[in-house]
C-alpha positions in Angstrom: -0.5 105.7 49.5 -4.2 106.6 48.2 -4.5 109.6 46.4 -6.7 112.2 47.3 -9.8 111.4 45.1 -10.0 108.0 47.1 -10.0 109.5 50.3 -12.9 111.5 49.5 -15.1 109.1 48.0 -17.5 107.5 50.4 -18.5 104.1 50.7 -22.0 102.4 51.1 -23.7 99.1 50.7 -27.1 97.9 50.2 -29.6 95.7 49.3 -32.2 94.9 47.0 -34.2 93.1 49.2 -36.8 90.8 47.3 -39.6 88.1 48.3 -41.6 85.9 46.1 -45.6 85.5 47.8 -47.3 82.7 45.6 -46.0 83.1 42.0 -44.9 86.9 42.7 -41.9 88.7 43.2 -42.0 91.5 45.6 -39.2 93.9 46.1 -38.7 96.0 49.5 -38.4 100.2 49.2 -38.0 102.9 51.8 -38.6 106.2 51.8 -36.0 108.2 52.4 -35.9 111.6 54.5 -35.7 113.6 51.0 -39.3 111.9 50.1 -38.2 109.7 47.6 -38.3 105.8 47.4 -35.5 104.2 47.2 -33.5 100.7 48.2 -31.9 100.6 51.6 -28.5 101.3 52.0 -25.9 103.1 54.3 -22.1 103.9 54.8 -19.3 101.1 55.9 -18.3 101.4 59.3 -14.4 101.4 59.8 -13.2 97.7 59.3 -16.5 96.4 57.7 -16.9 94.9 54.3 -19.7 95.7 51.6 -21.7 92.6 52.3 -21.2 93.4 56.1 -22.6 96.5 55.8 -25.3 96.3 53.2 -27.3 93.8 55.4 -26.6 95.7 58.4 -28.3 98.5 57.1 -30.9 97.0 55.2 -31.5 95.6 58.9 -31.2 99.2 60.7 -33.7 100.7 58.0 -35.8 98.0 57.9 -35.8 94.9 60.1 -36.0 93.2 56.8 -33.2 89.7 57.2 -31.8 87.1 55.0 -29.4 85.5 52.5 -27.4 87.8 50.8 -26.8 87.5 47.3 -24.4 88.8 44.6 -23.5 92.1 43.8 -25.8 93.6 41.7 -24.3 97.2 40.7 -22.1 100.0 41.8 -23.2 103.3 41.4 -21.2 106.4 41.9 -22.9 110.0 42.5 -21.7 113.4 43.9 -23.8 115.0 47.1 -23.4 118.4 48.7 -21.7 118.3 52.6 -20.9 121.6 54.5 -21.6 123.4 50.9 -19.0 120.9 49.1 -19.4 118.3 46.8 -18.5 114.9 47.7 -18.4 111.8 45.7 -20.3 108.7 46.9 -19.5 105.2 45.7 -22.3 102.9 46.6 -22.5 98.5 46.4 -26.2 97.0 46.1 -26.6 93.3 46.8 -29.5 91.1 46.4 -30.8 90.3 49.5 -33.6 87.1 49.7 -35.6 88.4 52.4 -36.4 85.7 55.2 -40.0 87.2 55.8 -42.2 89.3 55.0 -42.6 91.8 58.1 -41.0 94.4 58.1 -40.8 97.8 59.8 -39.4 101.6 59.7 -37.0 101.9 62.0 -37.3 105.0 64.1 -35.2 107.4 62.4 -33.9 105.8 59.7 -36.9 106.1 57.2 -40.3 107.5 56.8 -41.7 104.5 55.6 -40.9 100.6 54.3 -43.2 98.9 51.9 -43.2 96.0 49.5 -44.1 96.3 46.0 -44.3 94.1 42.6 -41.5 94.8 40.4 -43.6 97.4 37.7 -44.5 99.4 40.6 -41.1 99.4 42.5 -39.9 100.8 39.8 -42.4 104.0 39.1 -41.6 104.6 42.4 -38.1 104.6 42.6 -37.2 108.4 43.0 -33.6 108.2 41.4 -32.6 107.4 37.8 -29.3 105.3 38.7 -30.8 103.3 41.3 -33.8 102.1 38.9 -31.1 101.0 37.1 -29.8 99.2 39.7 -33.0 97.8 40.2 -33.6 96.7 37.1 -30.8 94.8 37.0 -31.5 93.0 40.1 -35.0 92.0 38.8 -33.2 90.7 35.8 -31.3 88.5 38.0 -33.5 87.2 40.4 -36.0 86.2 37.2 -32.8 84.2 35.7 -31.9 82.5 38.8 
């Protein structure tokens, strides 16, 4: 039986979607409907996995495709539905992007872009997923 704190957590996935051009690393943002740049991500649809999920959306936000990686991070945060607080648990994958097009998907996001690492993360408009980020650009450099 799950207790009633796991039944109100919600579940996403993403990615951090990244692309080397030349000797560089570029890593892929969005910007999301609050203004802010961020990685893609998005909940799990009943009977999907993480990794299912995480390149689905990074698809649906961003046409972006490619090998998925390891799991980077999880992050947990609370968000305000209906007036109450809800917890949100969220998975970010790397994500070796197959190309470099990309494009907002009507809806989704306000805008895509890719930027080198320094500059992804000035942008980044929230303090855990820099950190998420950070991590992943630790990884990729290693691998």
């Amino acid at each position: 039986m799950r207790s009633k704190t796991s039944r109100s957590i919600k579940r996403a996935a993403g990615c951090v979607a990244y692309r080397r051009e030349g000797d560089s690393l570029l890593i892929l943002l969005i910007l999301d409907r609050y203004g802010r740049w961020t990685l893609p991500k998005g909940h799990l649809e009943p009977g999907e996995s993480e990794e299912q999920a995480a390149a689905r959306e990074v698809f649906e936000e961003t046409a972006a495709t490619g090998a998925l990686g390891p799991l980077v991070a999880q992050i947990v945060y609370t968000f305000t539905k209906n007036g109450q607080p809800r917890a949100k648990k969220v998975s970010f994958f790397l994500l070796h992007a197959a190309a470099s097009r990309v494009a907002p998907q009507a809806g989704e996001v306000g805008a895509v872009e890719w930027f080198a690492p320094n500059e992804a993360l000035a942008r980044i408009g929230y303090t855990q997923v820099r950190e998420v980020l950070e991590r992943a650009i630790e990884m990729i450099l290693v691998a």
